[in-house]
N, C-alpha and C positions, 0 to 999 in steps of 0.2 A: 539540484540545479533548477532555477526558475526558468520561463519558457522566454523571460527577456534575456537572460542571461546566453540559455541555447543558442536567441536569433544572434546574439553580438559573438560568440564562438564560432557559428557556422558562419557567418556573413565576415568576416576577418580571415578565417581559413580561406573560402572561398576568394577572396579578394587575395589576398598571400598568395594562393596559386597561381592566380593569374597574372601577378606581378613577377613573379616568380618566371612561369611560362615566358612571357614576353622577354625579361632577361636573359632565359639560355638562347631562347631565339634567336632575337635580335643580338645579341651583343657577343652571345659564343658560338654564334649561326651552328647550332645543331634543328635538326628537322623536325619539325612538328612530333613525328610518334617517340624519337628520342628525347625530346624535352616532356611528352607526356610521361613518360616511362621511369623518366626521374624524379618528376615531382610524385608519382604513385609511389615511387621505390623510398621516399623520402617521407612520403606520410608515413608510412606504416615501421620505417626506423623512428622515426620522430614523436610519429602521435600514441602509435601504441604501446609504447614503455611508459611515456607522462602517463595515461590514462591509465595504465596498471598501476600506476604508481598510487596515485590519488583517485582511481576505481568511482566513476561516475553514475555505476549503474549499469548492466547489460545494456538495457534500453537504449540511454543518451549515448553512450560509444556505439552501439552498432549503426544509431544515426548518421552519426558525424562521420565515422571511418565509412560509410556508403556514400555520402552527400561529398565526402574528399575523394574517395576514389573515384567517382563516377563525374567529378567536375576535372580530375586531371585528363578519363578518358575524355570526355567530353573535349577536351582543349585538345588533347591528340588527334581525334576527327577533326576537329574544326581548320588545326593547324595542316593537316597535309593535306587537306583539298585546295588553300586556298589559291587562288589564280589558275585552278585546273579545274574549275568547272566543280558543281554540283551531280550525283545523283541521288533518285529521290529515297533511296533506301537508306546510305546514311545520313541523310536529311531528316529524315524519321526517325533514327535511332537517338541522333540529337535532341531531336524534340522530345520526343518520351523523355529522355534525362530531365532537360530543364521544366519538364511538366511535374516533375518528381521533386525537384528541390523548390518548385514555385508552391506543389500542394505542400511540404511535409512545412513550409515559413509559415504559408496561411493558416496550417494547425497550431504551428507555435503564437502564431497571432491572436487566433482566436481564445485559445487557453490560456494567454495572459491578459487579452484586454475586454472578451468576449463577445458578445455579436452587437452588443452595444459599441458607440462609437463608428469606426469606417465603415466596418462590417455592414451595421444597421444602416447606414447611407446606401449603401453602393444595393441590397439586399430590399426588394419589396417590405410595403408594410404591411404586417397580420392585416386583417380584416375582424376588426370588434375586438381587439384584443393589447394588452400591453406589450412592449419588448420586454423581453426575460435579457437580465444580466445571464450569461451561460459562461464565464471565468470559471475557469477551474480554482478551489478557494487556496491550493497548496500543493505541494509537490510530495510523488512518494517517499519515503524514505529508503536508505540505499545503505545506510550505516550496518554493514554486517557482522563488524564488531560488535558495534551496543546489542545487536540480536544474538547474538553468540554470547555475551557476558548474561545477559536476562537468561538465556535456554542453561546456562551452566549454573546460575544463581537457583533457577526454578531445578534442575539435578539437586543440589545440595540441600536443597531442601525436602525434598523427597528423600535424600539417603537420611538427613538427619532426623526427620519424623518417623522412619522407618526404625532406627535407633532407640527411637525418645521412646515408642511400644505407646503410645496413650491409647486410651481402648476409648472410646467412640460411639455412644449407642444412640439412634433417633428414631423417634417415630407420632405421630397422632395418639391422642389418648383415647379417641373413637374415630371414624373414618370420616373424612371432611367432605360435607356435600358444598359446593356453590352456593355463594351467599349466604353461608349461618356461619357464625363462630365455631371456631376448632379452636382445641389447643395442641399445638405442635409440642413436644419436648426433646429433651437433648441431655444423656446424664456421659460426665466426664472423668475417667480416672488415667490412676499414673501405669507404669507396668507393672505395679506390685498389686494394685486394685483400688490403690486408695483415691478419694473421692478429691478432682482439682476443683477449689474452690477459688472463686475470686478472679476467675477468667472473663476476657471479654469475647462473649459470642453473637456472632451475625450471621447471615446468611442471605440469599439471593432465589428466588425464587424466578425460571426463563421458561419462556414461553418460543418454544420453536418456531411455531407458526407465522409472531409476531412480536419484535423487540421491544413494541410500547408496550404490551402486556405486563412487563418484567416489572420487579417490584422487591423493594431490601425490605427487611425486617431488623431488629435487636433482642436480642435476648435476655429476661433477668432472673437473678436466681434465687431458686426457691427455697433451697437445701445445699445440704454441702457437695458438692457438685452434680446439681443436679438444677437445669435452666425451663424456663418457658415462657411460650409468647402465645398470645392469641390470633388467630387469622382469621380473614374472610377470604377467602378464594374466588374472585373476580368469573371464574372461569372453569368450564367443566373440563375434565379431559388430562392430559398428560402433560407435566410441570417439571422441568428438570430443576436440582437443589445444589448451589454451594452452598455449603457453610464453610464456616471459620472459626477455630477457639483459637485466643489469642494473650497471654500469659506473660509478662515481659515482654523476652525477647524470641519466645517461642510462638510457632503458628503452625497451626493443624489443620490441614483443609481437605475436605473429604467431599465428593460429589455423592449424585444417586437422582431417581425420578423417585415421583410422588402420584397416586391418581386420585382424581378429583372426581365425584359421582355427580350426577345430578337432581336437581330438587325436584320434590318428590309431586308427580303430573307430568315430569318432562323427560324426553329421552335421555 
């Protein structure tokens, strides 16, 4: 759910309540805490089965279901003081409320339109500096479906590689220092020994430390299953390795770290 979408949800609930409110009020003269009590008792029949239903997210429901609840209390304080005087305690308690749905709007403001626009008006200017657009560029994803089919899809494929037995061997054919050429290789067989030829092999080379580091390679081959590629290793130290053989419609992926020495003068 986008964060325009959130304001137009919570700003129509909010609004509904209060239309709402004003109707048992005034028109079925029930008292302030009784008409707060049903519109709370009515969100949480109402909003929270829709929102189970179509599951928005922990996040955006625990939102909404606080910004509704807390606007019904809010109208039950408001409602049974009125024409009996204020005091300042639940005076205060109101305000923190409306302090709470004024910040969590201005969040959703800023994350959809960013500090460019009102924001950047109503907000001093840097000194010697540009405004940064600060928009958030998209929303999390919330689909736990699709994550549940990917976690069972990636199961199934680990039972079936587990099945298939291909034997897997890799390694340097002398130990790679930083900046010379190595040759990496990769020899591939079925579960009876025999040598898969004709496979497509890649692999990924990550760098813990830092993501721009990371760096694909391709494999070709030399023999009958038996692949290689030449590297330069960017970097001394600890390189963790996917690879990939990749056969039809089969796929074998195998991790592992790699260490990288350094050249020779340097630690």
């Amino acid at each position: 759910m986008s964060a325009s979408m959130m304001l137009a949800t919570i700003g129509g609930g909010v609004l509904g309540e209060v239309l709402l409110y004003i109707l048992l009020h005034r028109v079925f003269r029930l008292d302030g805490k009784a008409s707060a009590m049903a519109i709370g008792l009515l969100v949480v029949l109402a909003y929270v089965p829709w929102a189970i239903l179509t599951w928005p997210g922990a996040d955006i429901f625990a939102i909404h279901l606080a910004i509704y609840l807390t606007t019904a209390y809010g109208l039950g304080m408001i409602g049974s003081r009125v024409g009996r005087g204020w005091h300042w305690a639940p005076a205060l308690i109101v305000g923190f409320f409306v302090m709470v749905i004024i910040t969590n709007v201005i969040f959703l403001g800023v994350a959809e339109r960013g500090i460019t626009g009102l924001f950047a008006r109503i907000l001093p200017e840097p000194e010697e500096a540009e405004v940064v657009d600060s928009r958030f560029p998209g929303t999390v994803s919330h689909d736990f479906q699709e994550k549940e089919a990917q976690y069972n899809a990636y199961l199934r494929q680990v039972e079936e590689q587990h099945q298939r037995g291909w034997q897997v061997r890799k390694g340097w054919l002398y130990k790679p220092v930083v900046g010379q050429n190595a040759t990496f290789m990769v020899t591939v067989a079925d579960k009876q020994g025999s040598p898969i030829s004709g496979a497509d092999v890649s692999g990924r080379f990550l760098r813990a430390s830092n993501s721009r580091d990371d760096f694909e390679f391709e494999m070709h081959e030399t023999g009958p299953g038996e692949y290689r590629v030449d590297l330069k290793m960017p970097l001394q130290g600890l390189w963790d390795l996917v690879l990939q053989v990749r056969r039809g419609e089969d796929l074998h992926e195998i991790r592992a770290e790699t260490l990288v020495g350094g050249a020779a003068g340097h630690g």
